[in-house]
TORTORVO-604734 format. One line per 5 residues: number of its first residue (from 1); their letters; for each residue x, y, z of C-alpha. Coordinates in nm, 2 decimals, always signed. Layout:
residues N
NUM = a = X:Y:Z  ...
END
This chain:
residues 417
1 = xxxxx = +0.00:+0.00:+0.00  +0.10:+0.35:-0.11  +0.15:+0.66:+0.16  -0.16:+0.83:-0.04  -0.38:+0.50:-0.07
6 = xxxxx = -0.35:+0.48:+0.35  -0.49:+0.83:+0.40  -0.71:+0.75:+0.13  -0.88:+0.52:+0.30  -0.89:+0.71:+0.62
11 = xxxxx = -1.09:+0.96:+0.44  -1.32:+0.74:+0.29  -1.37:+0.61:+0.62  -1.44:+0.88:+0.79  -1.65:+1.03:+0.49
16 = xxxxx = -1.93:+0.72:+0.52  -1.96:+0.79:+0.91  -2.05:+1.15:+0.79  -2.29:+0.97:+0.55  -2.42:+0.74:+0.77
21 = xxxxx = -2.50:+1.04:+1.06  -2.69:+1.21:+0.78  -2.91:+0.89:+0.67  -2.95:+0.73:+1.01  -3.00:+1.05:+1.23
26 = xxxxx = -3.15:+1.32:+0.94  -2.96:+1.65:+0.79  -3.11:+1.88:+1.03  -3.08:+1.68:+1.36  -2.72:+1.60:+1.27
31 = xxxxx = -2.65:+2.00:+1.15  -2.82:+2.13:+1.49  -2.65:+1.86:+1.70  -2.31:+1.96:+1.57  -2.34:+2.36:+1.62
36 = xxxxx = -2.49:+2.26:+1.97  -2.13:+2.07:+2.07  -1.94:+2.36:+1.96  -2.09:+2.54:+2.23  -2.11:+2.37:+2.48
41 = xxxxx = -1.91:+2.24:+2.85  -1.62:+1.98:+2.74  -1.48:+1.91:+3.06  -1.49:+1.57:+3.19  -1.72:+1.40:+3.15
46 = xxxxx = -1.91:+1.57:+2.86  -2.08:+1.30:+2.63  -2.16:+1.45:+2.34  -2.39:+1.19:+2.24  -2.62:+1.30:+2.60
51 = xxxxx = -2.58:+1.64:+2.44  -2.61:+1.64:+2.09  -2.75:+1.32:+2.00  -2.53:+1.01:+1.78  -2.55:+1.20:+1.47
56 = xxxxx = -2.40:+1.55:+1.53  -2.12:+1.42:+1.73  -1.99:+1.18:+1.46  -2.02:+1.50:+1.21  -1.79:+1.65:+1.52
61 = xxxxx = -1.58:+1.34:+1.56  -1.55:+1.28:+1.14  -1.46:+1.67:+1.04  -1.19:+1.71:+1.29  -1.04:+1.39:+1.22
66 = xxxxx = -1.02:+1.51:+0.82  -0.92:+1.78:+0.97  -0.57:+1.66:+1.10  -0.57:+1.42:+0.84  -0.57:+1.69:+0.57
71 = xxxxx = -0.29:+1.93:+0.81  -0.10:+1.59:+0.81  -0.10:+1.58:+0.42  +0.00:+1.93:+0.40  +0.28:+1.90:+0.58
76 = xxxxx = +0.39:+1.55:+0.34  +0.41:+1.36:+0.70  +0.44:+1.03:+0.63  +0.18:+0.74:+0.73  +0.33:+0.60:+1.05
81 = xxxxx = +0.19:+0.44:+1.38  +0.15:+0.77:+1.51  -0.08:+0.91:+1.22  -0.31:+0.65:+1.31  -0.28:+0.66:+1.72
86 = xxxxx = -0.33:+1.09:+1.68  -0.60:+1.08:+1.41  -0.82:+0.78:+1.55  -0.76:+0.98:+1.91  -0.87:+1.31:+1.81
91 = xxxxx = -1.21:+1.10:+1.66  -1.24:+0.93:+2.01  -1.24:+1.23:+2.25  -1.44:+1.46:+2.01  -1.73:+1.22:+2.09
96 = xxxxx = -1.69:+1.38:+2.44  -1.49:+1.69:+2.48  -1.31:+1.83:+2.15  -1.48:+2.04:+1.92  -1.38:+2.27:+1.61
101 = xxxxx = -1.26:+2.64:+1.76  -1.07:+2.47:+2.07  -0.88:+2.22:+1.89  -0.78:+2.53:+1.65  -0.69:+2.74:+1.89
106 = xxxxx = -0.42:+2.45:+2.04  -0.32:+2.42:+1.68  -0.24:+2.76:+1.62  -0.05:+2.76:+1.96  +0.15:+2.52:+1.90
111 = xxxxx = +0.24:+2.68:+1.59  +0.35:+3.01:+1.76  +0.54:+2.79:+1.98  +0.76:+2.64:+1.66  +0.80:+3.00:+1.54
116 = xxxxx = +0.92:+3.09:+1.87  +1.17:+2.84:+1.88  +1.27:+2.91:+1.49  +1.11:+2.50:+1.41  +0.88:+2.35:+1.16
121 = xxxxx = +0.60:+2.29:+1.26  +0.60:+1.93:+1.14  +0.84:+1.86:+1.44  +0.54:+1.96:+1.70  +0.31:+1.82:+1.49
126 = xxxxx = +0.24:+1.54:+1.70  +0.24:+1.71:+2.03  -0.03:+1.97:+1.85  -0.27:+1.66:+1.76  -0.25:+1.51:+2.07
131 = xxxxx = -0.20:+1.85:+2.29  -0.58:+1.86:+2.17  -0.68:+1.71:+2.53  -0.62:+2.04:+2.67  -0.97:+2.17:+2.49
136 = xxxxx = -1.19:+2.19:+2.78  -0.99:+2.50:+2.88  -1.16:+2.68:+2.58  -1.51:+2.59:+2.63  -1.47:+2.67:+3.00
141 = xxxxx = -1.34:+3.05:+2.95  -1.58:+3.11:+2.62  -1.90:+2.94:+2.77  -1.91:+2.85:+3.15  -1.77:+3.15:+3.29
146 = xxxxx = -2.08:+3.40:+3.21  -1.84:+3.62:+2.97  -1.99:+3.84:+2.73  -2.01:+3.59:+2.40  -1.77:+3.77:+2.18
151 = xxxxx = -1.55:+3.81:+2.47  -1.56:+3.50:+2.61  -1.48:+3.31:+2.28  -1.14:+3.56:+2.21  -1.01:+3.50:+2.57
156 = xxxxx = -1.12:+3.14:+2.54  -0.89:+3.14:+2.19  -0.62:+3.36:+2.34  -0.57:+3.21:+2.66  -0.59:+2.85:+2.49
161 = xxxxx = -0.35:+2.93:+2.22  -0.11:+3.06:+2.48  -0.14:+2.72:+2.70  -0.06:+2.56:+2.36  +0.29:+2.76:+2.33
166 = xxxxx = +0.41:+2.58:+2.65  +0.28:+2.25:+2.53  +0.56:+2.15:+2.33  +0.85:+2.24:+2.58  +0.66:+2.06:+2.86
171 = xxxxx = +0.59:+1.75:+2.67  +0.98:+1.66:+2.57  +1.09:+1.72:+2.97  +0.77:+1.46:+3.10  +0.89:+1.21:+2.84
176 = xxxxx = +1.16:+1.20:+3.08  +0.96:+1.09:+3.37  +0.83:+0.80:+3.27  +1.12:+0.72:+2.99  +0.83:+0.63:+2.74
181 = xxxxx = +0.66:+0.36:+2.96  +0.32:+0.59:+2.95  +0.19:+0.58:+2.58  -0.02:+0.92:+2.64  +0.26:+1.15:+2.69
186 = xxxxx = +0.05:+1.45:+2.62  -0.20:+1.36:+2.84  +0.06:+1.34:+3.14  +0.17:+1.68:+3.01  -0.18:+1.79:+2.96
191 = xxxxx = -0.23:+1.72:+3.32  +0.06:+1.91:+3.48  +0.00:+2.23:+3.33  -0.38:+2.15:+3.40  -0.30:+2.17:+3.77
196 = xxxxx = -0.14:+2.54:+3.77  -0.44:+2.63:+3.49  -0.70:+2.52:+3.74  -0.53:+2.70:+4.05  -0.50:+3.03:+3.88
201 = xxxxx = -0.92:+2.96:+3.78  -0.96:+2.88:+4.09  -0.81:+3.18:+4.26  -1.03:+3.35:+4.04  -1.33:+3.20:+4.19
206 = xxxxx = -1.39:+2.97:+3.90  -1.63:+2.71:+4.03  -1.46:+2.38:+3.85  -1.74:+2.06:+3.99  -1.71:+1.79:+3.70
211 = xxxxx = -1.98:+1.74:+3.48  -2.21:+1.46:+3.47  -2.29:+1.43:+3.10  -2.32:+0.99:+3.05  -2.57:+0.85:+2.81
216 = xxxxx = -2.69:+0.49:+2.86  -2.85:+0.44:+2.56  -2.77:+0.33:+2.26  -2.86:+0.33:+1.86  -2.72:+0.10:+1.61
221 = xxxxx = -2.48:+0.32:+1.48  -2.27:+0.35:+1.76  -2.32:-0.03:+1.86  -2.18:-0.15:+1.56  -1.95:+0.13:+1.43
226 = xxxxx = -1.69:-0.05:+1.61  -1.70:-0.41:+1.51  -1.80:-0.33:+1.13  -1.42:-0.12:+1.21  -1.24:-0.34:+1.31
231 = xxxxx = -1.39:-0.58:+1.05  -1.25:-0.33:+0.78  -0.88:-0.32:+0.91  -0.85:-0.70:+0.94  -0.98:-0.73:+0.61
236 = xxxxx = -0.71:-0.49:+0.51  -0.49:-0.65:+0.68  -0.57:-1.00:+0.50  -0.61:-0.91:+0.17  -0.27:-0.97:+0.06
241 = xxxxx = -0.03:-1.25:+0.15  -0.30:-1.33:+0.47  +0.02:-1.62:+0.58  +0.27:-1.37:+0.60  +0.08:-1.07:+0.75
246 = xxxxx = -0.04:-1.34:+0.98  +0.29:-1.44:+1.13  +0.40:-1.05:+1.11  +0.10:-0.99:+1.36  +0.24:-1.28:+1.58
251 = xxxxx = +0.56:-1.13:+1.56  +0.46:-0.77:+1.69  +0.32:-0.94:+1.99  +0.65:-0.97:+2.11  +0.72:-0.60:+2.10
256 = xxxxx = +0.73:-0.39:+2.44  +0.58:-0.13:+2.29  +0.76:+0.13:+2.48  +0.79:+0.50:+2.31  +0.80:+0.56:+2.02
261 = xxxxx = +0.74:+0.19:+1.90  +0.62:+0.21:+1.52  +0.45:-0.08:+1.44  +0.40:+0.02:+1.09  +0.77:+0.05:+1.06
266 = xxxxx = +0.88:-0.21:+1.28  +0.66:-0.50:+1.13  +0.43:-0.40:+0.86  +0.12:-0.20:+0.76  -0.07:-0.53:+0.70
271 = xxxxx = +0.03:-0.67:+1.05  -0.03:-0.34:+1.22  -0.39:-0.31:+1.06  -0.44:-0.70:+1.19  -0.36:-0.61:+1.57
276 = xxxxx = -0.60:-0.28:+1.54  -0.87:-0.46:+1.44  -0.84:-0.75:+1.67  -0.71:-0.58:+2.05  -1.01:-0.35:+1.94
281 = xxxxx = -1.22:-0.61:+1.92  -1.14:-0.81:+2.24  -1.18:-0.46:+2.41  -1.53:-0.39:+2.26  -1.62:-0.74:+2.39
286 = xxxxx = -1.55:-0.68:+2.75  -1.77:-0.41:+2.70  -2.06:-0.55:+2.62  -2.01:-0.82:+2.91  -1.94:-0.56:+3.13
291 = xxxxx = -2.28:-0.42:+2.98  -2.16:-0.04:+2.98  -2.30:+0.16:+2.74  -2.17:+0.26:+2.39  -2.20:+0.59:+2.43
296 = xxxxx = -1.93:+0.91:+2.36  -1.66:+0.87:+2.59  -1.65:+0.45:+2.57  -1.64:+0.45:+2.22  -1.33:+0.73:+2.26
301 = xxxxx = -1.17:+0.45:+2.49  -1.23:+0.20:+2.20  -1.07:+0.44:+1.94  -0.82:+0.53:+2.11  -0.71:+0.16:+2.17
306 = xxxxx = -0.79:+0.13:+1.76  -0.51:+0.39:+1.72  -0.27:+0.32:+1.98  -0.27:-0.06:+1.82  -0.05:+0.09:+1.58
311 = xxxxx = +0.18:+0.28:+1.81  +0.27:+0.07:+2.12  -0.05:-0.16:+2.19  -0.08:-0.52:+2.13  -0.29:-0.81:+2.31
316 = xxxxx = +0.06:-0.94:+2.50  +0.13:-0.61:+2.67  -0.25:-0.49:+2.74  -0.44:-0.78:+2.93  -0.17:-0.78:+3.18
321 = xxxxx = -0.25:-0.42:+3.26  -0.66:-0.50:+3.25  -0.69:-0.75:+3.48  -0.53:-0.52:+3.75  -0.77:-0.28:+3.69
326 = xxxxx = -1.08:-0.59:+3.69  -0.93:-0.77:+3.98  -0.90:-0.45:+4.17  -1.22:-0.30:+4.13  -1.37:-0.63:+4.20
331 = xxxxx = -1.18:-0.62:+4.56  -1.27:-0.28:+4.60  -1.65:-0.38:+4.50  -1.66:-0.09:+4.20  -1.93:-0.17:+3.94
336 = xxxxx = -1.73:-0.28:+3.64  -1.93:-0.04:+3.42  -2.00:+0.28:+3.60  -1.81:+0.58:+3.41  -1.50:+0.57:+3.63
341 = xxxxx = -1.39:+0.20:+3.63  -1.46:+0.07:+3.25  -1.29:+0.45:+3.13  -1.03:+0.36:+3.35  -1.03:-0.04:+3.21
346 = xxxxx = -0.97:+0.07:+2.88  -0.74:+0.35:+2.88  -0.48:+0.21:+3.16  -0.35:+0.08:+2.79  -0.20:+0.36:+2.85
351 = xxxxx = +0.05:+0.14:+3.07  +0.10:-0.15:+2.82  +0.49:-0.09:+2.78  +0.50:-0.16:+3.15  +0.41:-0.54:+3.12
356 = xxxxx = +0.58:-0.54:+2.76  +0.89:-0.44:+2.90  +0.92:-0.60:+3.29  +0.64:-0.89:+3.28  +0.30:-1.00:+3.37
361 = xxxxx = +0.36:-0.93:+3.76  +0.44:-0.58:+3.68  +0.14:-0.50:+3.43  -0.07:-0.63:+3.72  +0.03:-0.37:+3.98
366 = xxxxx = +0.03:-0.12:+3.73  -0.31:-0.18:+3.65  -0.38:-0.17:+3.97  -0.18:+0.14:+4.06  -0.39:+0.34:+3.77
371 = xxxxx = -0.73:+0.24:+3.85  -0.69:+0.37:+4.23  -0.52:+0.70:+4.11  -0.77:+0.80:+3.83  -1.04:+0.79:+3.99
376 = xxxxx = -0.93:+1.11:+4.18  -0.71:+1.28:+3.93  -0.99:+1.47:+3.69  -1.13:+1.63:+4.03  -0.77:+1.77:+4.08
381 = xxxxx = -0.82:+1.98:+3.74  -1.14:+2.00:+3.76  -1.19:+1.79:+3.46  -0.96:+2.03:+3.23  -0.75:+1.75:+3.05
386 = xxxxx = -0.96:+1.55:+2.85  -0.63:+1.26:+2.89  -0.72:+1.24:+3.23  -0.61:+0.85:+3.25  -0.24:+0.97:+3.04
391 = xxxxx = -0.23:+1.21:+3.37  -0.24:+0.92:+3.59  -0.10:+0.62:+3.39  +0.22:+0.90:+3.39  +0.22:+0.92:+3.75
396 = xxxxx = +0.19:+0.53:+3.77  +0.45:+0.46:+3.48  +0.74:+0.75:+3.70  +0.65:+0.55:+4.05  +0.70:+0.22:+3.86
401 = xxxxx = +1.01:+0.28:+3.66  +1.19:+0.47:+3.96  +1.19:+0.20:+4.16  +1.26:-0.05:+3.90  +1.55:+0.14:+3.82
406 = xxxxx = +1.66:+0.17:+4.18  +1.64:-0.15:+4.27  +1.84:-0.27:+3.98  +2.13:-0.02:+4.05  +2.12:-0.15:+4.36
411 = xxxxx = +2.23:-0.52:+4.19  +1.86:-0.63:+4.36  +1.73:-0.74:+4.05  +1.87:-0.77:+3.69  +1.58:-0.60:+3.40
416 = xx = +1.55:-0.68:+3.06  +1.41:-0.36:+2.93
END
């Protein structure tokens, strides 16, 4: 497959959910729905679909992820892992927290930040697309705060674009921390300049309670959107030589998948589209046993793990990682699908290149580690950083690797990293 043919199909895809939202859900509903999300609350936990209804925020979802797609093509950035973790992770959290005039006014900070610094702004690329969890900030300033409308969507924009300067500076020194064993590096970064953002709002009286925006219904589009997905990329996958993409996929289980691991490059496009369809898959079933809903910000933890599949994900590293968080909210007798524990089950992912890299044992007390921690950590930032579980899975990954490194300086134990 050709660069071009790859976003090719990306558009396509996205172009027949657009489609699909007009059919299924009707022009006008679908229109209304999507001017409705970009003005509205996007902390944590705003479900667009409780908002806006299934078919305005997949037009959301769809346009901003042609969007980056169409930035990424401009800037001739070629089709790696991390065009598919950043583009199917924009499309997951703008079905709950990322809309149109935020995510521009990141971009366009992020920008000032590589003219600043005298860059291209292909090199911050990344941390622009995925600085995105940082949106909420917007949407507080332009329409929670009781500002004049015009006034309240320029501060929102300038205050945004000027956390989005900092973004890239910040996001190279927390790769430090955690040495790449926490997959959402932005959203660690997102989440410590989220604290000093919410204490300054704060101090200005800013009431920051989260929100409490979780649909529990469900329509066929969003039930099946993800298997008929993961259906496509296996296909994809298949079509060609199915016995050698086969044992390519069976050899990128065996990777850590510590930062930056590349699966594209590292084993193949075909193998790469293999694991995104199937971890996706085996994720989207524990969600209907759990019996949690479909709704925004579950099917934002299923794409996620759909693009992370290509940058650091696979089935070895995850399950470790999961069945901390199961077994530990079992023990601490938390409902395996309220909003806090199956969020938390699927995006301590974030954590897989903590089992990848020092075993089975490990994964388990990370997994168990993160679920604890998040459940607290949104209420710290008042549900500013859309990444809230990259927040804590950072926190987990630095406590984790410290000590692992300790003790095997200390000739304790010997790693094999």
């Amino acid at each position: 497959m050709t660069k071009d043919f790859t976003y090719h199909i990306l558009i396509i895809y996205f172009l027949i959910i657009i489609l699909v939202s007009f059919i299924f859900c009707g022009f006008f509903e679908t229109i209304n729905g999507f001017i409705r999300i970009q003005i509205s609350a996007s902390r944590l936990i705003s479900d667009y679909f409780a908002i806006a209804g299934v078919g305005g925020t997949l037009l959301n979802a769809s346009l901003l992820s042609l969007l980056s797609i169409f930035l990424l093509l401009f800037l001739k950035v070629r089709i790696s892992g991390a065009v598919f973790a950043a583009v199917f992770t924009i499309f997951g959290f703008a079905l709950f927290g990322k809309n149109l005039p935020s995510i521009l006014s990141i971009w366009f900070g992020v920008f000032i930040s590589s003219r600043i610094t005298k860059k291209r702004f292909i090199e911050y690329i990344f941390i622009a697309l995925f600085g995105s969890a940082l949106c909420p900030v917007f949407s507080l300033i332009s329409f929670e705060i009781n500002l004049n409308p015009i006034l309240g969507f320029l501060s929102g924009f300038i205050f945004t674009s000027i956390i989005g300067i900092f973004l890239p500076p910040v996001a190279i020194y927390m790769l430090r921390f955690h040495q790449g064993y926490n997959l959402y590096n932005v959203g660690m970064t997102a989440g410590f300049l989220s604290i000093f953002i919410s204490s300054i709002l704060r101090n200005l009286k800013v009431e920051l309670k989260l929100l409490e925006f979780w649909s529990q219904t469900s329509s066929h589009i969003d039930v099946f959107i993800i298997p008929l997905t993961c259906l496509l990329f296996i296909i994809l996958g298949l079509y060609k030589n199915p016995k050698v993409n086969i044992k390519s996929f069976f050899s990128l289980q065996k990777e850590n998948g510590r930062l930056p691991s590349d699966f594209v490059t590292s084993t193949s496009r075909e193998a790469t589209f293999i694991n995104m369809g199937t971890l996706t898959l085996i994720f989207y079933i524990y969600v209907l046993i759990s019996k949690s809903p479909t709704n925004g910000p579950v099917l934002g933890g299923l794409f996620t793990i759909l693009g992370f599949a290509a940058f650091g994900k696979n089935i070895k590293n995850c399950l470790p990682v999961v069945f901390g968080v199961i077994i530990t909210a079992i023990l601490l007798k938390k409902p395996l699908n309220s909003p806090a524990i199956i969020l938390g089950t699927l995006f301590s992912t974030t954590l897989a290149p903590i089992s990848g890299s020092f075993g089975i044992f490990t994964g388990l007390i990370a997994g168990a580690l993160h679920i604890i921690l998040v459940q607290y950590t949104a209420n710290w930032v008042g549900g500013l950083n859309l990444y809230n579980n990259g927040f804590a899975g950072g926190l987990v990954a630095t406590f984790i690797v410290s000590i692992l490194d300790w003790l095997e300086n200390a000739s304790i134990i010997k790693l094999n990293k």
